[in-house]
Steps between C-alpha positions, in 0.01 A plus 500: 500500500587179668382362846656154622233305664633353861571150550265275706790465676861382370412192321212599285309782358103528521333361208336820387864596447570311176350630123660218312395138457851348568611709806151432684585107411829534655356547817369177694275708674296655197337402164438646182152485409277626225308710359654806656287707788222739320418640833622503860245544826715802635411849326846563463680191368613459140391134292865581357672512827351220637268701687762694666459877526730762297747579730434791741755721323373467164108555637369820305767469230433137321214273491468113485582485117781700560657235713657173460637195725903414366719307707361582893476851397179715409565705203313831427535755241356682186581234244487194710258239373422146704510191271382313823302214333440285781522585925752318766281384807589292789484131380233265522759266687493725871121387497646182657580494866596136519757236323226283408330775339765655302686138387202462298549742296761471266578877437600542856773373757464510891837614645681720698535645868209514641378246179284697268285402153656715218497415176805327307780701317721346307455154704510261184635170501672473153675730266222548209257639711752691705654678224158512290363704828208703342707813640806425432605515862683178564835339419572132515835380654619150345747435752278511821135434275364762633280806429544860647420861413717658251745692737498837330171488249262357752574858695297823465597668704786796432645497833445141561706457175813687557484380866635195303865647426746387205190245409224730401419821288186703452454559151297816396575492159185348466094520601412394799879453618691189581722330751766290312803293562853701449693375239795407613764379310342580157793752322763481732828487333694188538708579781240664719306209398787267604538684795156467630427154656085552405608488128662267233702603189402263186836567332356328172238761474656732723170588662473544885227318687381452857620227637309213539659322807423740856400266671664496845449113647619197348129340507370784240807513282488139413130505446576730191647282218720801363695524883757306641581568939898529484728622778214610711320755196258393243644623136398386148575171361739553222338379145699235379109251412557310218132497410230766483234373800767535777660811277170658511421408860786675677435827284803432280497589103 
């Protein structure tokens, strides 16, 4: 049986909610930490489930090993094991009621309306730590230098996922399951390729590809070396480099 656990409201998710190191990190309001719980002060809560009960309809029929924490949902059944090896707690970072407090330390940001302490997702400053991100949750953007949460894998939640239409896809082909990016363009023939403005037919290869130049403003598109702003629409420059550092820059072959 599955019970989804209720959001905190419709931002975020309690803590107790996540069973897996990198959704609990995706959350600025929680932390992974380690080892996992051995015991929990109410009678009734499960070291598996974060100290959460077994849900009220399950009561009688499984017990705490019977249960798991996947993806905002509680899990119960006959064969269901947890492989919980850690527990996701509030973090250390909403100790701090103050800027001064949390600007000193480095895992945590003070932002937002009212201004809170959370700790820091994704907030690096350069691309090798962005895209070495311990959970793999970030993805480095060259044009603007910045770093942001992977728009489809940095989700883990199912609805939250496919709330996200034509760009994401829950995968449950595999264990826990994932939210990943559509492909797009990959396999379309060459005139539904040609006819879609998101993708680009390589006629040497005759391979279809997403195309690389969206962007809707003049400022962005020239900031990517591959783009050129004509006639009020950012397209790809043609590749006509003579040498391979500008070839290579502007995504030509």
């Amino acid at each position: 049986g599955r019970s989804l656990i209720p959001p905190v409201d419709s931002t975020h998710f309690p803590c107790a909610t996540w069973g897996f190191q990198d959704e609990c990190n995706a959350d600025k309001y929680c932390e992974w930490k380690q080892p996992k719980l051995s015991r929990c002060d109410a009678p009734t809560g499960c070291p598996s489930l974060n100290c959460q009960a077994v849900p009220a309809q399950y009561a009688g029929m499984y017990q705490c090993g019977n249960c798991k924490l996947q993806r905002a949902t509680i899990i119960c059944g006959a064969g269901v094991v947890s492989a919980i090896d850690g527990t996701c707690a509030a973090t250390h970072c909403k100790e701090c009621c103050t800027k001064d407090c949390c600007d000193k330390d480095p895992a945590c940001m003070w932002s937002g309306t009212p201004a809170e302490c959370t700790r820091k997702v994704c907030e690096y400053t350069d691309k090798t730590n962005c895209e070495g991100d311990k959970d793999s949750l970030c993805v480095w953007d060259d044009n603007t230098k910045d770093c942001s949460k992977k728009p489809c894998a940095a989700i883990f939640v199912k609805d939250a996922c496919l709330n996200k239409t034509g760009e994401c896809m829950w995968d449950t082909g595999v264990d826990p399951p994932v939210c990943k990016s559509i492909p797009t363009c990959d396999g379309k023939s060459k005139a539904d390729c040609i006819a879609d403005p998101k993708c680009t037919h390589n006629c040497t290869s005759d391979v279809c590809r997403d195309s690389r130049c969206l962007y809707t403003t003049s400022a962005t598109c020239s900031v990517d070396a591959s783009c050129e702003w004509t006639n009020g629409a950012c397209s790809e420059k043609p590749c006509t480099y003579t040498t391979q550092q500008p070839c290579d820059a502007a995504g030509c072959e």
